[in-house]
N, C-alpha and C positions, 0 to 999 in steps of 0.2 A: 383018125389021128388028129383032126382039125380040131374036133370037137374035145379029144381030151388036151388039147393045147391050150383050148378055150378056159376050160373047166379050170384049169391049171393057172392058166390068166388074173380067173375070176377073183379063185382062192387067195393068193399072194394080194389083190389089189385090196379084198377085204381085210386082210390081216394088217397091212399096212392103214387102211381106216379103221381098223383097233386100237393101232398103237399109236395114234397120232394125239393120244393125251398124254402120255409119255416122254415126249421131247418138248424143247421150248418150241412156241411160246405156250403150247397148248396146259402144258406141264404147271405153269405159273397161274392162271385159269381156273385149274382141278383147285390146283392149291388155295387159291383163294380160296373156292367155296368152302372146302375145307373148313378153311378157320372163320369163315362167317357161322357157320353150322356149331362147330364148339363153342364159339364164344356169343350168339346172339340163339342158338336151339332153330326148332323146326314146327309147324304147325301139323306136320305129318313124318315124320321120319321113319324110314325104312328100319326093320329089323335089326341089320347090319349097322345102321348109321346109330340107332341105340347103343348097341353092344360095344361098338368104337368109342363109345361117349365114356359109357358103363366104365369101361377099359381103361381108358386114359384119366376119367377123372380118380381112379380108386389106384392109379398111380401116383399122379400128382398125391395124394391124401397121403401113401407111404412114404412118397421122398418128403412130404411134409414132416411127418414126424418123425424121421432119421435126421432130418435137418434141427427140427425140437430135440432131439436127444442130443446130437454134438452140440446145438447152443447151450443147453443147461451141463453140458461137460467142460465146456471153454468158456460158459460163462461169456457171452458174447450176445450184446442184444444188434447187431446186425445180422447174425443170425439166425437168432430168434423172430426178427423182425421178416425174414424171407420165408421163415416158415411159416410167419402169419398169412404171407402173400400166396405162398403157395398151396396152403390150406383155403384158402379163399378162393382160389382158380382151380383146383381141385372139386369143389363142392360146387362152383357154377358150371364146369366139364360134366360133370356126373348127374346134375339135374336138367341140362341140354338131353341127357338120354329118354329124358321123358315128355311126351305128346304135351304140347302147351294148347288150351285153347285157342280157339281163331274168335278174335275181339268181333264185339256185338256193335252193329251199326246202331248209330243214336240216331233217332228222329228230329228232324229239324221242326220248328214250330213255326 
């Protein structure tokens, strides 16, 4: 009985250091990396951190151009003007999804 009391211990203590990026402040943390990751890429990025990239930029690129269509419907260059922005931040999300080389050390003379 001790031992699955233990066992029982274990599990719950682990699960709790699962979820401990989850709440603040650990929460705020995740998050950052987050948006360092979309908005600056990765020299190696997982699968996953692709496909999130893939995802999000090739959203921003739709709400782009829904936002291009009601501007040239209202006739409105501020929003035409957010659609330029968010066409821009769409295409730098979605090119985050791809392996950037790691910079070449220069020789010093």
């Amino acid at each position: 009985m001790s031992n699955r009391k233990h066992s029982r211990s274990e599990y719950f203590e682990g699960l709790r250091e699962k979820q401990q990026n989850t709440v603040w402040p650990n929460l705020f943390v995740n998050s950052r990396a987050l948006d360092a990751f979309l908005l600056r890429g990765s020299v190696k990025p997982s699968l996953v951190q692709r496909m999130a990239a893939w995802l999000m930029g090739i959203g921003f690129l739709i709400l782009s151009v829904t936002f291009a269509l009601l501007a040239e419907e209202q006739r409105s260059p501020v929003i035409g003007a957010t659609s330029a922005l968010l066409f821009l931040l769409g295409i730098k999300i979605f090119s985050n999804g791809f392996r950037k080389r790691k910079p070449i050390p220069h020789a010093e003379n």
